[in-house]
Structure formats: structure tokens, C-alpha cells
C-alpha positions in Angstrom: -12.1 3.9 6.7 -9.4 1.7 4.6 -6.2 0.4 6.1 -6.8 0.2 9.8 -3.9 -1.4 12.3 -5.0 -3.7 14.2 -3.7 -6.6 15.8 -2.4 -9.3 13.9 -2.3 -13.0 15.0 -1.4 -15.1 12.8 1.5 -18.2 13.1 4.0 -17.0 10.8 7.8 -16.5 10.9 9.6 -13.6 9.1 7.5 -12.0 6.6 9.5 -11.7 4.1 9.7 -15.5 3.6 6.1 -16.2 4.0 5.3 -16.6 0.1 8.4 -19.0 -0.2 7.6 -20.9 3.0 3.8 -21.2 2.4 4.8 -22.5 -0.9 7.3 -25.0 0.1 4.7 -26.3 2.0 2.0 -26.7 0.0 4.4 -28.6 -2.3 5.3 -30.9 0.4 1.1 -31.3 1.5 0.4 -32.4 -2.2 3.7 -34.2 -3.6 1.7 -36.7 -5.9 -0.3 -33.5 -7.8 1.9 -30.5 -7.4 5.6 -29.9 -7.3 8.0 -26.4 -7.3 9.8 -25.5 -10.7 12.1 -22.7 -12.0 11.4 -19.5 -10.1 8.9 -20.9 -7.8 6.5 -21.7 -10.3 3.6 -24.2 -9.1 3.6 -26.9 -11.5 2.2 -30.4 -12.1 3.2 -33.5 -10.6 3.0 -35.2 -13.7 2.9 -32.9 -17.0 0.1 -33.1 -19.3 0.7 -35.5 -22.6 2.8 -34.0 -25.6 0.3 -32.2 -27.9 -2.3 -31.2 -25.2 -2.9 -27.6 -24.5 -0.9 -25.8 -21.6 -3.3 -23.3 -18.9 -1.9 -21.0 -16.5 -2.8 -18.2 -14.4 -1.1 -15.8 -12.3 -1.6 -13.9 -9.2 -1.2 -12.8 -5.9 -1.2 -15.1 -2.8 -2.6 -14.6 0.5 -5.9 -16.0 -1.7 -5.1 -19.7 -0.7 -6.3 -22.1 -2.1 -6.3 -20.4 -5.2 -5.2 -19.7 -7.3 -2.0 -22.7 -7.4 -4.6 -25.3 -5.3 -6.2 -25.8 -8.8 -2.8 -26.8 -10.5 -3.2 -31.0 -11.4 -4.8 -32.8 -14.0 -7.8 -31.1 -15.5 -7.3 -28.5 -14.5 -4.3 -26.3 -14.8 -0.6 -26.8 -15.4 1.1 -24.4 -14.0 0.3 -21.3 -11.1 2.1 -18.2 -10.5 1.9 -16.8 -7.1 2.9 -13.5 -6.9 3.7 -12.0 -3.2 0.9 -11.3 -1.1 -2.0 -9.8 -2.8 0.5 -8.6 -5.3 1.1 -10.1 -9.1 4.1 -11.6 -10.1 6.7 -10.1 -12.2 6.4 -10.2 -16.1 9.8 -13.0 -16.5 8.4 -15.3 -13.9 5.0 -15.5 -15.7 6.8 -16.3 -19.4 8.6 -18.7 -18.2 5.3 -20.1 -16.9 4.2 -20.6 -20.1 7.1 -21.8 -21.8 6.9 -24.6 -19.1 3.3 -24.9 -19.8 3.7 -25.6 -23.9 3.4 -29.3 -24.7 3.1 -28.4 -28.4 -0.4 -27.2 -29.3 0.1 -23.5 -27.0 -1.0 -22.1 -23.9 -4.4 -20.5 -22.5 -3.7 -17.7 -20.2 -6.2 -17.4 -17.4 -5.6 -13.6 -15.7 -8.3 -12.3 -13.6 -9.1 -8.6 -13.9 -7.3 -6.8 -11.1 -4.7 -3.2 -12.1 -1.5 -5.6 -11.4 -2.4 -8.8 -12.7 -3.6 -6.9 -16.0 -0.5 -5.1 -15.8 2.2 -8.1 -15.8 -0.2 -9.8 -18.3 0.2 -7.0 -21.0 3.8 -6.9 -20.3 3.7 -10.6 -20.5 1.7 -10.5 -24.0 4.5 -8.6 -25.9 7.2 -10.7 -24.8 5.1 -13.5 -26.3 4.6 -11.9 -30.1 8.4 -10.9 -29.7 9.3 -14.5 -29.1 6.4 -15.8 -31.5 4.8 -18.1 -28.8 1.6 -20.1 -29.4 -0.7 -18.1 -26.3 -4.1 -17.0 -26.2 -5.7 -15.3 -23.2 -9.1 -14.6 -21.3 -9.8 -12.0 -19.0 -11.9 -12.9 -16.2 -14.3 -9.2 -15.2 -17.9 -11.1 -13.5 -18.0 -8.5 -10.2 -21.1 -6.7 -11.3 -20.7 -4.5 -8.5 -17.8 -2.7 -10.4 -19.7 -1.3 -13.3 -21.8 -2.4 -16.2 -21.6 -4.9 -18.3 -21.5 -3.9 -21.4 -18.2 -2.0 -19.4 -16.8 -4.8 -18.7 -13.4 -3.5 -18.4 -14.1 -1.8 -15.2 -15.6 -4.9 -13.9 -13.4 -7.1 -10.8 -12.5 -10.6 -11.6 -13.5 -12.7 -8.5 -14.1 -16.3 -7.4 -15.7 -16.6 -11.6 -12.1 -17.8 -12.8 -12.7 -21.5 -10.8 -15.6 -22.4 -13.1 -13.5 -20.8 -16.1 -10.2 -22.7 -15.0 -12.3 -25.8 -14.7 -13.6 -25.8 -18.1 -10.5 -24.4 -19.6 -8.9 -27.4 -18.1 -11.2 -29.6 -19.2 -11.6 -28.6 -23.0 -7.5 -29.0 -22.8 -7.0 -32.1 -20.9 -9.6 -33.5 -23.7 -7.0 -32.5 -26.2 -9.2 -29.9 -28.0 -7.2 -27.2 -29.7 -6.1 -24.0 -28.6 -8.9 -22.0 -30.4 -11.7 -23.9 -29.3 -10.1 -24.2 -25.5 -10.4 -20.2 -25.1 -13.6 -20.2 -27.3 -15.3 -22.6 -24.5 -13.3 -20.2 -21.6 -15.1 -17.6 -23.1 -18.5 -18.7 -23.1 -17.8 -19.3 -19.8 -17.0 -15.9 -18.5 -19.0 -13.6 -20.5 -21.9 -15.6 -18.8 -21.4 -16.1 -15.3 -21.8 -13.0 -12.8 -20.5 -12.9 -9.2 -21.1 -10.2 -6.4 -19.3 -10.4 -2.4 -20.5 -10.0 0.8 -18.2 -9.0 4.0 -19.0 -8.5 7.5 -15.4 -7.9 9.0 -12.6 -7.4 7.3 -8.9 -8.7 6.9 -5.5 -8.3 8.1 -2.6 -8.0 5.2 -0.1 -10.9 6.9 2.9 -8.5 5.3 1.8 -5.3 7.0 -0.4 -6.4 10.0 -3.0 -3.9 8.5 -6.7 -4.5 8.6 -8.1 -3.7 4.4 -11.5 -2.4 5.2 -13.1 -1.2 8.7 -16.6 -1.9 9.4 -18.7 -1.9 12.6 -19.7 -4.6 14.2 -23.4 -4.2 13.5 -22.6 -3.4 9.6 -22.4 -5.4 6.4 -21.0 -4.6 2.8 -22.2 -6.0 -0.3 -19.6 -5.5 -3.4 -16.3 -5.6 -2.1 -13.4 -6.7 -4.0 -11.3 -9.2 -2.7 -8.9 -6.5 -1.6 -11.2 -4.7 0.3 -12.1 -2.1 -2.4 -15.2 -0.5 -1.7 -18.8 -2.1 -2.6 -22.0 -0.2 -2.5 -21.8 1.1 1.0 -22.3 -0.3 4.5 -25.6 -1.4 5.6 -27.1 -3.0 8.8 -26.5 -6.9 9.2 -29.5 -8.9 7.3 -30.5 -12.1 7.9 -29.4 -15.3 5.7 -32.4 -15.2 3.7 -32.5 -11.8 3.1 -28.8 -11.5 2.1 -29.3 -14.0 -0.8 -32.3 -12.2 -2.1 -30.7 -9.4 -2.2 -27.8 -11.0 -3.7 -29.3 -13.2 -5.8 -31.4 -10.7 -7.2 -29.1 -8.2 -8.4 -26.8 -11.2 -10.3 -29.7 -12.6 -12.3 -30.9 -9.3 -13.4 -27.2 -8.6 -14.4 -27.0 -11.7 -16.4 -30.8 -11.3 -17.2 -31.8 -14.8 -16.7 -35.0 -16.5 -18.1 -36.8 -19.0 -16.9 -35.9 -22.3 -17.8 -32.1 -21.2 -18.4 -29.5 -23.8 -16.7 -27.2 -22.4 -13.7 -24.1 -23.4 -12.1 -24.2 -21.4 -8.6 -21.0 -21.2 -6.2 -20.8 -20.0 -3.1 -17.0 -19.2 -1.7 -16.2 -18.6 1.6 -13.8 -15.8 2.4 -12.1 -17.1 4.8 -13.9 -16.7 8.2 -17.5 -17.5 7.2 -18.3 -21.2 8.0 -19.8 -23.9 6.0 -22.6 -23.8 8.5 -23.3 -19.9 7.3 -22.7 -20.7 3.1 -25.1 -24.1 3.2 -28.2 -22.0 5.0 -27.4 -19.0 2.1 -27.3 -21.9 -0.8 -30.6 -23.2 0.1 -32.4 -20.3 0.2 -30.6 -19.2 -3.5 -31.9 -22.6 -4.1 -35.6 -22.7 -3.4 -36.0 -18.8 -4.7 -34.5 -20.5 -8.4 -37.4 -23.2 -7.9 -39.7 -20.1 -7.5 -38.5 -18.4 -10.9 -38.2 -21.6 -12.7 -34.7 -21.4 -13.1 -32.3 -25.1 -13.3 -30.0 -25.2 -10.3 -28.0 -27.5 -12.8 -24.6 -27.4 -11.0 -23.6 -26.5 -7.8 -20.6 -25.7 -5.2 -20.1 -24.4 -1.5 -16.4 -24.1 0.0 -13.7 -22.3 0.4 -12.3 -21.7 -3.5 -10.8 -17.7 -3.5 -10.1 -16.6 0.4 -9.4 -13.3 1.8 -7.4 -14.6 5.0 -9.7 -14.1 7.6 -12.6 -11.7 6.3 -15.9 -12.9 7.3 -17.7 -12.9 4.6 -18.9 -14.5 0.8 -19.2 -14.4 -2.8 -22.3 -15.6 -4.7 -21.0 -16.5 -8.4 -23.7 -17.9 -10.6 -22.7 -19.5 -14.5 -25.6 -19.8 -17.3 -24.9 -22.8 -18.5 -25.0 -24.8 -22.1 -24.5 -28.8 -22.8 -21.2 -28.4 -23.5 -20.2 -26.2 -20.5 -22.0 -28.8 -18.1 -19.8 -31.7 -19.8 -16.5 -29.9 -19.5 -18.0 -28.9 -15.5 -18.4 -32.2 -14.8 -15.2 -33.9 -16.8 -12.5 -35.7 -14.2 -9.9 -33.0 -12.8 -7.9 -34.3 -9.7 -6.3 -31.3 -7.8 -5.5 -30.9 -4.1 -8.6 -28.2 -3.9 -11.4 -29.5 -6.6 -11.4 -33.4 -7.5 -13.9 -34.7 -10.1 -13.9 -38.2 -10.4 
């Protein structure tokens, strides 16, 4: 059962300035990294050098911290947030990227989701009309949504941090546009992420609960909007839930032994750090067992779903150069490399 009322409690004021308020403040938390431009647009403190490619990304907030807590150096220039779990409009997002061109183009980062996809397309056109300099990846890693040689039908979840990151990084090192998206690329077309919830989360606009589950249940595949996974199931342990997990991702990615991997866990919102480190090790030991690198990781909160209990597993086949740009400086008020 989807769309359940429920009580809400939450410390808000009117709800039809929460994007505008939770913005203003966020600008105000992190004035030495990010700052508000135009038409709320979440920009860089500083802007990146003349001749350096731009990055942005769009989408809706209620997500926080991202997508616009990775906006700083390394990372990406400019964020927009679109009202709650809904993308922005088409003109907002253009002039994102005209704010983002320092002279060499723009990479647009859009994660697969109907509106996002939507505003990007719209978006697209205005740029061959007005002969911009913009290339852009689509971030589709769910495997719970389909295939993947489908990957059209395929959810893009917490898989656009580790392609922002290296985005970021190719650009910040002042590679061109070309080989910025090639490296984005090779990012996403290997990396694979699958979610976990065991409660669901109320829509701060509507006071609505997304998904209904009992309290003795867990899902594995939900979106990040509560669309359904592969049905309810009852409540496994830690272990069990990364096996399971796990499993299902390297098979989907069909991982050999030897192969490198970047594995991040992201918290949705109500799952504690406690929970994600006791799931990490166990994804870490059962690697060991296959003979699989545990090259790179990451546990936090990256991509949230207000308060849903629950997690996504994301895990990244690496390469030399993907591990370099991974690990290249990026100082933003939610990742900082040094």
C-alpha cells in the first residue's frame, strides 16, 4: 500500500517555503564553499579557473545532502534543486549551465528518474538551439529496475556520487570536455547499486508516508521514492542482508576475481552508522572470500530519503585511472578529499 497519511513531525514552517528556507540555510552553514545565484541556483564559493570544465546536476530536494552538498572544488560547480522530490524547471537548469561554462563546456550529470530525464531533454534542445558547448551522462545503476543491457528502465541512485566525484576530478584537472564525460562514463556503466528499506518516509510537502510496510517486514529494491522493489520479506539479519545484497550486485556487474571495487554504503536517512559499519564489514570479508579488491570504500549519509530506515549498497569496478580521479582533492561541505 503507497501513499499512506500518517503523522508528520518534522520542524518546519510553511511548506511552501521549505525549498527556499532549507536553501538559504545551507548557504549560510557553508559560506566559504557554497553561495546562492540567479534563480536559486547552488553555486561555488569560488568559481573554477577560466578554461576548466563546468559540472552540474539537477534534482529534486528532500535528498539532502545531495545532490547541492557536493557543489565546491572538485567536485561540482553548480546544483539545481528542484522542489521536493520534484526536478526543476527546464530555464532554471540552462541557466545552470551557462553559469557553469568557464570556456571549455559543461558536463551534465542527470540521474535517471521520469522528471529529471524529462527537464534534461527539454534542457538538451535549448542547448543545440543556442549552440552551447554541453555533454551529458545518464546515471541508470539500480539493478532492481530491469536489466542491464535495458538500461533505460534502470533507477539512478546513490551511483551519481562516485560519478560526480570523478567527473569533478577529471575537470578540476583541466582535462577536456570529451575525455571528462568519457572518464564519467566508465564510471557508470560499471558500478551497480541496489536499496534496502525497513520503514518508510513522510513527503514534508504533503505529510504523506511513500511506501507502508509492517513492522516485521523488509524491502529490497526500492527507489528512492518509494517505488516498489522485489516485494516485502521478513526482517534478516545484518549479515544476511549483505549476502543477499551483495550477491545480486556482483552477479549484475559479473565481477571476477581479482577485479578492483569501490563499495559505498548510504544511509537513508534513519539507519545509523552503527547499522551501515556492521553491513560494510560483512560486504568486506565475503569480497576477501571471492578474492575480490575492496580498493575504495565509503559509509555515510550521501543520497537520503528523510527519515526511511533503510540503505543502499552501490559497488564501482574500478581501473587506475578511476582510483586516481576517486582519490584526487575535492573540498565540499559533504565529501572532502585532502
Amino acid at each position: 500500500m503507497r501513499g499512506i497519511a500518517m503523522a508528520m513531525k518534522k520542524f518546519i514552517n510553511k511548506r511552501e517555503d521549505l525549498v527556499k528556507e532549507l536553501l538559504e540555510g545551507y548557504a549560510l552553514a557553508f559560506p566559504r564553499k557554497v553561495r546562492l545565484a540567479g534563480s536559486n541556483l547552488v553555486v561555488r564559493a569560488r568559481p573554477k579557473a577560466a578554461g576548466k570544465v563546468g559540472v552540474v546536476t539537477l534534482g529534486g530536494s528532500g535528498h539532502e545532502p545531495a545532490l547541492s552538498g557536493f557543489v565546491g572544488e572538485g567536485m561540482l560547480d553548480v546544483s539545481v534543486p528542484g522542489e521536493i522530490f520534484a526536478a526543476p524547471g527546464p530555464p532554471r537548469v540552462f541557466e545552470a549551465l551557462k553559469t557553469a561554462d568557464r570556456g571549455a563546456g559543461v558536463l551534465f550529470i542527470v540521474l535517471n528518474h521520469a522528471g529529471d530525464v524529462m527537464a534534461a531533454k527539454v534542457v538538451m534542445e535549448m542547448v543545440k538551439k543556442q549552440g552551447l558547448n554541453v555533454k551529458m551522462v545518464l546515471t541508470h545503476e539500480d539493478i532492481a529496475g530491469g536489466p542491464r543491457d535495458k538500461p533505460d528502465s534502470r533507477r539512478g541512485l546513490v551511483g551519481c556520487v562516485p560519478v560526480m566525484k570523478i567527473a569533478g576530478a577529471a575537470a578540476e584537472a583541466g582535462r577536456p570536455l570529451d575525455e571528462c564525460l568519457a572518464a564519467a562514463e566508465r564510471a557508470s556503466e560499471n558500478m551497480a547499486t541496489l536499496a534496502v528499506a525497513m520503514s518508510p518516509a513522510t513527503h514534508p510537502s504533503t505529510g504523506q508516508a511513500l511506501f507502508a510496510l509492517a513492522d516485521d517486514e523488509m524491502e529490497i529494491g526500492l527507489g528512492q521514492h518509494g517505488e516498489p522493489g522485489t516485494g516485502s520479506m521478513k526482517i534478516k539479519t545484518a549479515d544476511e542482508t549483505a549476502d543477499a545484497m551483495l550477491g545480486r550486485l556482483l552477479a549484475d556487474l559479473r565481477v571476477n576475481r581479482g577485479e578492483q571495487l569501490l563499495v559505498l554504503l548510504n544511509g537513508a536517512g534513519a539507519t545509523t552508522l552503527m547499522e551501515l559499519f556492521v553491513v560494510y564489514r560483512r560486504a568486506a570479508r565475503v569480497l576477501k572470500e571471492k578474492g575480490i579488491v575492496l580498493a575504495r570504500g565509503a559509509v555515510d549519509e550521501f543520497l537520503t530519503v528523510q527519515e526511511m530506515a533503510g540503505f543502499q549498497m552501490c559497488i564501482v569496478r574500478m581501473d587506475d585511472d578511476l582510483l586516481k580521479l576517486w582519490d584526487a582533492p575535492c573540498d565540499t561541505p559533504y565529501l572532502v578529499v585532502r
